[in-house]
C-alpha positions as CSV (number, residue, x, y, z in Angstrom):
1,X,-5.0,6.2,20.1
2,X,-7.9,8.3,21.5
3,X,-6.0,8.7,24.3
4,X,-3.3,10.4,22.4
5,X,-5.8,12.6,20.9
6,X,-7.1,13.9,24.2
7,X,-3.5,14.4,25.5
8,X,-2.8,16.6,21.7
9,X,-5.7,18.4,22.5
10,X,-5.7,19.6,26.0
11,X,-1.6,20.5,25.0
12,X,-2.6,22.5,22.3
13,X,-5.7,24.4,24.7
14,X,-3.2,24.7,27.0
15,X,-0.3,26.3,25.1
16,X,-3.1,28.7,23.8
17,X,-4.1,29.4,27.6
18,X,-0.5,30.6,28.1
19,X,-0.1,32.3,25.1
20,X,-3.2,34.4,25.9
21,X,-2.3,34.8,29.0
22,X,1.1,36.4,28.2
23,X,-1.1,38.7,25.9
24,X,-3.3,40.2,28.7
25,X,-0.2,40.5,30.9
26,X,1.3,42.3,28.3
27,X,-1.5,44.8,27.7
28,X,-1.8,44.5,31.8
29,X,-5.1,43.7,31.4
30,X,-6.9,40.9,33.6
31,X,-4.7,37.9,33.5
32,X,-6.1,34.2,34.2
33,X,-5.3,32.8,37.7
34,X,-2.9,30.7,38.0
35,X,-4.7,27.7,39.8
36,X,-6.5,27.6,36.2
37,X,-3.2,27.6,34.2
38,X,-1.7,24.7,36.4
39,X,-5.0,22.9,36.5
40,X,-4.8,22.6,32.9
41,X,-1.5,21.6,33.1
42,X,-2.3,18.8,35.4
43,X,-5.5,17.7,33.1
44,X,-3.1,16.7,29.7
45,X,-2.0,20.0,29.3
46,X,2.3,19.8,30.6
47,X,3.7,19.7,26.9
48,X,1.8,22.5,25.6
49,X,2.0,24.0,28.8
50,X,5.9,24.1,28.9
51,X,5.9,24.8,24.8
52,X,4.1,27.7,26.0
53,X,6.3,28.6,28.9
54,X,9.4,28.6,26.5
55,X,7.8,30.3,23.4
56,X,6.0,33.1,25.4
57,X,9.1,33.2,28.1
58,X,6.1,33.3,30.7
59,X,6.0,32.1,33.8
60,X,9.7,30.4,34.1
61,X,10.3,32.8,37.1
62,X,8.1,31.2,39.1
63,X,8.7,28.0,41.3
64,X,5.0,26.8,41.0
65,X,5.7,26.5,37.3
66,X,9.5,25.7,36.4
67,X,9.3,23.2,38.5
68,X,5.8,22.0,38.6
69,X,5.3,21.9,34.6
70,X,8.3,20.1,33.8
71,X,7.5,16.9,37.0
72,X,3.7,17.4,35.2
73,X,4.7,16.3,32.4
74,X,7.5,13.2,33.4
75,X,4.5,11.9,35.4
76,X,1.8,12.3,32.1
77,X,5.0,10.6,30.0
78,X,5.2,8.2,32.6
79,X,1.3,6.8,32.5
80,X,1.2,7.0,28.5
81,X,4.0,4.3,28.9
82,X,2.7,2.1,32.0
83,X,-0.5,2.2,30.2
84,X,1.1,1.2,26.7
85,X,3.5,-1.7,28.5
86,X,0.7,-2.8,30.8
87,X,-2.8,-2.3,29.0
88,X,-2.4,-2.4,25.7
C-alpha cells in the first residue's frame, strides 16, 4: 500500500509542477525546464503528469511529452501489476 501512496503523491506534485508551469508560461515568466518536468514524470509522476497535460492543455504539442507521458505511464501501470502478480 505504501507504494501506492508514493505513486498518489509524486502524481499529485507532478500535476502541480505542470499546472505551475502553465502559469509562468502564461505570465511569460521563467518557466521550469523540461528535463525537470519529464524527470518527474519518469519518478511516479505519468498520471498527474498527463492529468496535467489535459487540464492545463500544456505541453501536448510536443513529441517529448504526448508521446513520452502516456508510454510513462503504461510502463509505471505495468510494474504496479508485475509487482502485485509477482511479489505480493
Amino acid at each position: 500500500m505504501a507504494d501506492l501512496l508514493i505513486l498518489y503523491i509524486a502524481s499529485i506534485f507532478t500535476f502541480m509542477l505542470y499546472g505551475w508551469d502553465k502559469h509562468l508560461a502564461i505570465y511569460d515568466r521563467s518557466r521550469v525546464p523540461e528535463s525537470i518536468l519529464m524527470v518527474f514524470t519518469l519518478l511516479g509522476g505519468a498520471f498527474g503528469a498527463l492529468c496535467g497535460m489535459i487540464l492545463f492543455k500544456h505541453k501536448v504539442t510536443k513529441p517529448l511529452f504526448y508521446i513520452g507521458v502516456p508510454i510513462a505511464l503504461a510502463l509505471q501501470l505495468a510494474i504496479i501489476v508485475l509487482y502485485r502478480v509477482f511479489v505480493l
